[in-house]
N, C-alpha and C positions, 0 to 999 in steps of 0.2 A: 818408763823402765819398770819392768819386775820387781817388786820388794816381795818379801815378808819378814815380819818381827814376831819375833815370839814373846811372852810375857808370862809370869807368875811362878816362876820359881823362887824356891827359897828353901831356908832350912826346917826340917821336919823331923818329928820322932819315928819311929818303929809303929803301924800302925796306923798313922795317920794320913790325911789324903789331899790331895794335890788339886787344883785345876790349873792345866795352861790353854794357855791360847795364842793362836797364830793368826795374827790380820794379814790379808794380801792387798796388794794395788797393784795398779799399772797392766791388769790381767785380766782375762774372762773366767774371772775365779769358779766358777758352777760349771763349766765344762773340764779342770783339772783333777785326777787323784792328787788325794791328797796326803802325807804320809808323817808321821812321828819316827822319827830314829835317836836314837843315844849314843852316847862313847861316852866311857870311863876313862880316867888314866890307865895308859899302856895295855888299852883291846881297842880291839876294832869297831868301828859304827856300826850298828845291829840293827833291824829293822824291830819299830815295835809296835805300827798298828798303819793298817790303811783305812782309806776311804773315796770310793768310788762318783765320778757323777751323777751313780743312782743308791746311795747312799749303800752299796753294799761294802763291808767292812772287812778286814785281816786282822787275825792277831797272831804277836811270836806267843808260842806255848807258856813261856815263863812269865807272863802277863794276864792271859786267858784268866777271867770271871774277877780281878781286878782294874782293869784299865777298861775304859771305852773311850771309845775315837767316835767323835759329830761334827757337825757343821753346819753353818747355818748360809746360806749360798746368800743372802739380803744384807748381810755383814760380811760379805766375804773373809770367814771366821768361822778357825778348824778349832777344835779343843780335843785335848786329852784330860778326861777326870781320872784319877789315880787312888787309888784304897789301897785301905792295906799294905802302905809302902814298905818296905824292905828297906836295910842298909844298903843292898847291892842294886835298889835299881838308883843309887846314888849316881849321878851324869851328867855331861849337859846334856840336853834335849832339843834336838833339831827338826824345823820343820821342813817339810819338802814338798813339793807342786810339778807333776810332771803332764804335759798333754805333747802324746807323738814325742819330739826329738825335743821338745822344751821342758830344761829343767831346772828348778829356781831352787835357792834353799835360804835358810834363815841362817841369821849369826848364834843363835841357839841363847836358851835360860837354861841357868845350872840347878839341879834338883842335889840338897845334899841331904842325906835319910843318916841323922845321929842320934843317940840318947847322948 
């Protein structure tokens, strides 16, 4: 069976920077995109960065030249690094795995951005 877990959220100031990471099993983790999404209380789940089987990348605007999405396909293991954080990209953080009509998601790490 499909998992992934995400890990390495926590609380952080204004400015400062995050790594999380997503393990997968049970999957042929190097042939899936792979993707970061968020939700805050009361908005909706936002896309905030992909990554392709050929490591080609997405990102939502409001992210761009702070966040980057990798992976290492030997660990089947996505990361998001995060600079620069914001109060507002305070969220939990969800990871997501889609190949064709198969699509997994994690139970999410919460990222909370306070002084």
């Amino acid at each position: 069976q499909a998992q992934l877990r995400e890990s390495g959220g926590g609380l952080v100031q204004p400015g400062d920077s995050l790594r999380l990471s997503c393990v997968a099993s049970g999957m042929a983790f190097s042939l899936y995109t792979m993707a970061w999404y968020r939700q805050a209380p009361g908005k909706q789940r936002e896309l905030v960065a992909t990554i392709n089987s050929g490591d080609r990348t997405t990102y939502a605007d409001i992210v761009k030249g702070r966040f980057t999405i990798s992976r290492d396909d030997a660990k089947s293991t996505v990361y998001l690094d995060m600079n620069n954080l914001r109060p507002e990209d305070a969220a939990g953080y969800y990871c997501n795995a889609v190949l064709k009509s198969l699509i997994f998601w994690g139970q999410g790490t919460q990222v909370t951005v306070s002084s």
